[in-house]
C-alpha positions in Angstrom: 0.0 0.0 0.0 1.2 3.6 -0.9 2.2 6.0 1.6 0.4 9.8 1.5 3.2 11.1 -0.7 2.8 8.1 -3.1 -0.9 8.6 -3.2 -0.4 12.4 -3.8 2.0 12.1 -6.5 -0.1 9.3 -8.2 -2.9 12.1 -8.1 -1.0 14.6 -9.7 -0.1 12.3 -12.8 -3.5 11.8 -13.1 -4.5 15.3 -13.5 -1.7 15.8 -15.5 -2.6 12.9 -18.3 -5.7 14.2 -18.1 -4.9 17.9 -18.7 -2.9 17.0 -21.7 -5.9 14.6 -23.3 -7.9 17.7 -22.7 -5.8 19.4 -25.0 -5.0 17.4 -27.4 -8.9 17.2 -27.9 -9.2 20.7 -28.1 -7.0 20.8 -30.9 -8.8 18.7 -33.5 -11.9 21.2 -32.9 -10.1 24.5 -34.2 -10.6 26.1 -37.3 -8.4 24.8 -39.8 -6.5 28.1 -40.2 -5.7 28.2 -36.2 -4.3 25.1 -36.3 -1.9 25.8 -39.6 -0.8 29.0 -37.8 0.3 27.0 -34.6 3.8 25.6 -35.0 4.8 25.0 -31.0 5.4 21.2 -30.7 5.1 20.0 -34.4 7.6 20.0 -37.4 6.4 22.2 -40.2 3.8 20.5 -42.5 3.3 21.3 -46.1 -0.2 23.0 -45.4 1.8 25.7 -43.5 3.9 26.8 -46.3 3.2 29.9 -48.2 1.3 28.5 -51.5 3.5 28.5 -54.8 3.1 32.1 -57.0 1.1 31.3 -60.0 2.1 32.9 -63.1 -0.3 35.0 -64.9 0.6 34.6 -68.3 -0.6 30.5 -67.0 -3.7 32.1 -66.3 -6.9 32.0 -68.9 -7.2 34.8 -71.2 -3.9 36.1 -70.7 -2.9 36.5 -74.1 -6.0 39.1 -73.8 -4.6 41.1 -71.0 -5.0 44.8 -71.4 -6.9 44.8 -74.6 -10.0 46.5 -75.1 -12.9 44.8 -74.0 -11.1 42.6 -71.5 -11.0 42.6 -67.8 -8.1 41.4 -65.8 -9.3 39.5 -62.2 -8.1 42.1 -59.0 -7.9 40.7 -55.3 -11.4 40.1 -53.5 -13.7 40.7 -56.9 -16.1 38.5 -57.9 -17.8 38.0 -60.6 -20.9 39.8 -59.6 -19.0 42.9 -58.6 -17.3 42.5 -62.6 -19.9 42.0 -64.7 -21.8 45.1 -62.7 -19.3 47.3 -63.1 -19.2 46.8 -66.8 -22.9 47.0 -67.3 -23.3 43.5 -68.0 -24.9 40.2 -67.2 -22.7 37.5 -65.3 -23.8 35.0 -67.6 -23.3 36.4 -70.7 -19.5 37.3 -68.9 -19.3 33.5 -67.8 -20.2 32.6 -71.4 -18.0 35.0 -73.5 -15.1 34.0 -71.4 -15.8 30.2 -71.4 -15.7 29.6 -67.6 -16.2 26.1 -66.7 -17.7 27.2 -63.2 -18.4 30.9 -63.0 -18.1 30.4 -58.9 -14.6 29.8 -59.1 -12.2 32.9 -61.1 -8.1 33.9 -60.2 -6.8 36.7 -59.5 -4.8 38.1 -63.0 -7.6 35.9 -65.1 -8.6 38.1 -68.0 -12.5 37.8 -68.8 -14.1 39.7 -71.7 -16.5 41.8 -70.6 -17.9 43.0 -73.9 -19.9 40.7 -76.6 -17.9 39.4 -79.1 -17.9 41.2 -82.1 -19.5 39.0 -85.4 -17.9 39.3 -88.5 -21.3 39.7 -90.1 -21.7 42.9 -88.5 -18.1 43.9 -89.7 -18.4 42.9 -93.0 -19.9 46.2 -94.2 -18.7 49.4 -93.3 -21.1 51.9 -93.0 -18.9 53.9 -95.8 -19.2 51.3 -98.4 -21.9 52.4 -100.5 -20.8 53.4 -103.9 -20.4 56.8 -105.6 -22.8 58.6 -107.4 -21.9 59.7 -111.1 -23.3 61.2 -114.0 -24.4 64.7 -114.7 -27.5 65.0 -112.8 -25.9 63.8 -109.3 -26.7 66.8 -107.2 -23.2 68.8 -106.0 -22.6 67.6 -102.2 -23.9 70.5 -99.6 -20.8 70.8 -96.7 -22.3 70.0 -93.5 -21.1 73.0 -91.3 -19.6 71.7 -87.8 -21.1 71.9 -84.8 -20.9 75.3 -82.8 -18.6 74.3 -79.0 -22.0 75.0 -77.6 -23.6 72.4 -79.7 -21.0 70.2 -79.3 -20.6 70.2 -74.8 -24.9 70.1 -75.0 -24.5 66.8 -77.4 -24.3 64.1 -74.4 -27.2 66.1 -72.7 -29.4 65.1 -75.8 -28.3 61.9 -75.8 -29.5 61.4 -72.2 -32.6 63.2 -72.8 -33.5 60.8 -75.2 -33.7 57.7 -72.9 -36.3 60.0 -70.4 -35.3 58.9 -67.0 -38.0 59.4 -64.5 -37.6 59.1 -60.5 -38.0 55.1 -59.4 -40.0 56.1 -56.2 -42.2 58.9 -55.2 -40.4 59.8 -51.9 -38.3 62.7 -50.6 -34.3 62.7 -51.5 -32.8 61.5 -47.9 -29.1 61.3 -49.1 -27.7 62.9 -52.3 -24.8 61.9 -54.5 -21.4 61.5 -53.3 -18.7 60.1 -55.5 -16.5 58.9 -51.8 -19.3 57.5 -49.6 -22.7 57.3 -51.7 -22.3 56.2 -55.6 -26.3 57.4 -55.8 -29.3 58.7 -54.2 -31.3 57.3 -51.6 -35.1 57.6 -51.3 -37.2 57.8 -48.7 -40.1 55.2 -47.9 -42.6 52.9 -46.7 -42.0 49.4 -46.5 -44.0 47.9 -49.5 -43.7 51.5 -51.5 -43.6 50.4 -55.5 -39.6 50.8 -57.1 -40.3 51.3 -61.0 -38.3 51.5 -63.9 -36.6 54.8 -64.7 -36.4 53.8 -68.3 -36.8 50.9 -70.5 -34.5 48.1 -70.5 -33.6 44.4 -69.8 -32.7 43.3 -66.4 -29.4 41.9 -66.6 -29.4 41.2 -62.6 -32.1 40.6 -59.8 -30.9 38.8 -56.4 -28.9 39.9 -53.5 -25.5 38.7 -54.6 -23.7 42.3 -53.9 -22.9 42.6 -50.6 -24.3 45.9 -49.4 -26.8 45.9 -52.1 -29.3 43.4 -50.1 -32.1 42.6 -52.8 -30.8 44.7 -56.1 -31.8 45.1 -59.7 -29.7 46.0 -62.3 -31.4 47.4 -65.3 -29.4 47.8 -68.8 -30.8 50.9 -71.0 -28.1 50.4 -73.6 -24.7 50.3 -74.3 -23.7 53.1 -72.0 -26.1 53.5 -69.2 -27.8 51.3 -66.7 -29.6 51.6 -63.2 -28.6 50.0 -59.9 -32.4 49.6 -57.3 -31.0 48.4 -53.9 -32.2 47.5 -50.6 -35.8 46.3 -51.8 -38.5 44.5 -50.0 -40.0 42.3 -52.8 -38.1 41.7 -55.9 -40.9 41.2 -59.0 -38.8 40.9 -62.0 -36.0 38.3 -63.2 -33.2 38.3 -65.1 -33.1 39.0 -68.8 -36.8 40.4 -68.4 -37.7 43.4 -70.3 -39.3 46.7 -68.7 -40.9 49.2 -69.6 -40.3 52.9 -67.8 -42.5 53.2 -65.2 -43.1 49.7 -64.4 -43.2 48.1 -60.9 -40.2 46.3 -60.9 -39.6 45.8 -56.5 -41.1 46.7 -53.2 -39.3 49.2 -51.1 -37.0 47.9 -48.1 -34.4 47.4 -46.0 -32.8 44.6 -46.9 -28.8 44.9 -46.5 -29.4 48.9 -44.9 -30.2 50.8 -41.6 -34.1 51.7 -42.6 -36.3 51.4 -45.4 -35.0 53.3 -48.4 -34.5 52.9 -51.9 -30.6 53.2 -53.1 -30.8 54.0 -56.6 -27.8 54.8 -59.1 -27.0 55.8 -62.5 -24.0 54.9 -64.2 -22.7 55.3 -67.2 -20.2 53.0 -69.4 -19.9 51.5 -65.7 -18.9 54.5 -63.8 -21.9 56.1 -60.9 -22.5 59.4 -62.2 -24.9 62.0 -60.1 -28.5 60.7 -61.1 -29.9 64.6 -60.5 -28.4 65.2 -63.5 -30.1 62.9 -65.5 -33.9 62.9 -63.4 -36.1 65.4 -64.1 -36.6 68.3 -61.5 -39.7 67.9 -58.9 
């Protein structure tokens, strides 16, 4: 029989075994990158070790990089985030660039972000038609060019021609900031109808764009579209047509602080000041 000392010191290594089967079960439980940032007691393992630089010019579509039309893949973009910055649906970027999944892209991949262009639609130059001869062709009249004035109010007219009108009825509770607000926001109800500013095709409804929460994206042709976020109720899917002033979405909060409508312009991809192109109230 053990003496008090033996006893004790049998009762410590019992504590002790049991302290270090503690841990050891803690271990398996921690998140995988915890445990490949804890090198105290083990020899390095090949999941620790920085991961090999790939080399762009590996990369899909790098013989495309920097062309026009193309996009090259920065850190922490998605696909989502690409294909709305340039105005366009995901899929069609997905399908233009041949991804296998469109989940999965690398940083440096070069996508195409514009349709490719047919050769039909190249074969004929709009200057091909032939000359006119014989004594009866009328002389040519020289078109005069455009005064400066005519010229700087030539992109108003262009944007006066797709009629914008405002998506919701409310009051103006933020304006346009090109740092911290890419748009306007509009006041609400919960449940207040979001329309159309213009005609177009929906080229995005969901809430894949963080800090969107339920967002359509409208495309009014090749150099504007419209951004609706935070809705309720989304009512229209992708590729869908609409006409301006159709109910497209419910007013929300979805992704925001209160029920408001975040809506934005932009133009060739770029969020330009929507008051400029809305008409006054």
């Amino acid at each position: 029989m053990l003496d008090s000392r033996g006893v004790l010191t049998w009762g410590a290594s019992v504590v002790a075994a049991m302290v270090l089967a503690g841990c050891g079960s803690t271990s398996l439980n921690q998140a995988p990158v915890e445990d490949r940032g804890s090198s105290a007691g083990r020899a390095p393992s090949s999941t620790s070790a920085t991961p090999p630089r790939i080399d762009p010019a590996t990369l899909p579509g790098a013989e495309n990089a920097g062309k026009p039309g193309y996009y090259t893949v920065k850190p922490g973009e998605t696909l989502m985030r690409i294909a709305s910055d340039n105005g366009q649906n995901w899929r069609d970027i997905a399908r233009w660039s041949n991804l296998d999944n469109p989940n999965v892209i690398e940083v440096g991949q070069v996508l195409r972000v514009v349709p490719p262009v047919t050769t039909t639609a190249s074969a004929a130059p709009a200057t091909s038609a032939p000359a006119m001869t014989g004594a009866n062709t009328p002389a040519a009249t020289p078109v005069p060019a455009p005064s400066p004035a005519a010229a700087a109010s030539a992109p108003a007219a262009a944007d006066g021609n797709l009629g914008f009108i405002w998506p919701a009825s409310g009051a103006v509770i933020q304006g346009f900031d090109d740092a911290r607000n890419k748009g306007v926001d509009i006041g609400g109800k919960a449940g207040d109808p979001v329309v159309a500013a213009a005609d177009g095709r929906v080229i995005y409804s969901g809430a894949g764009l963080r800090g969107y929460g339920n967002l359509i994206l409208v495309k009014h042709n090749n150099t504007y579209l419209t951004a609706y976020a935070h809705n309720q109720t989304l009512l229209v899917k992708d590729d869908q047509v609409v006409k301006k002033g159709q109910k497209i979405a419910e007013m929300g909060s979805s992704d925001a602080d209160r029920v408001k409508l975040h809506f934005e312009v932009r133009r060739q991809g770029k969020p330009v000041d929507p008051s400029r192109y809305l008409p006054s109230r």
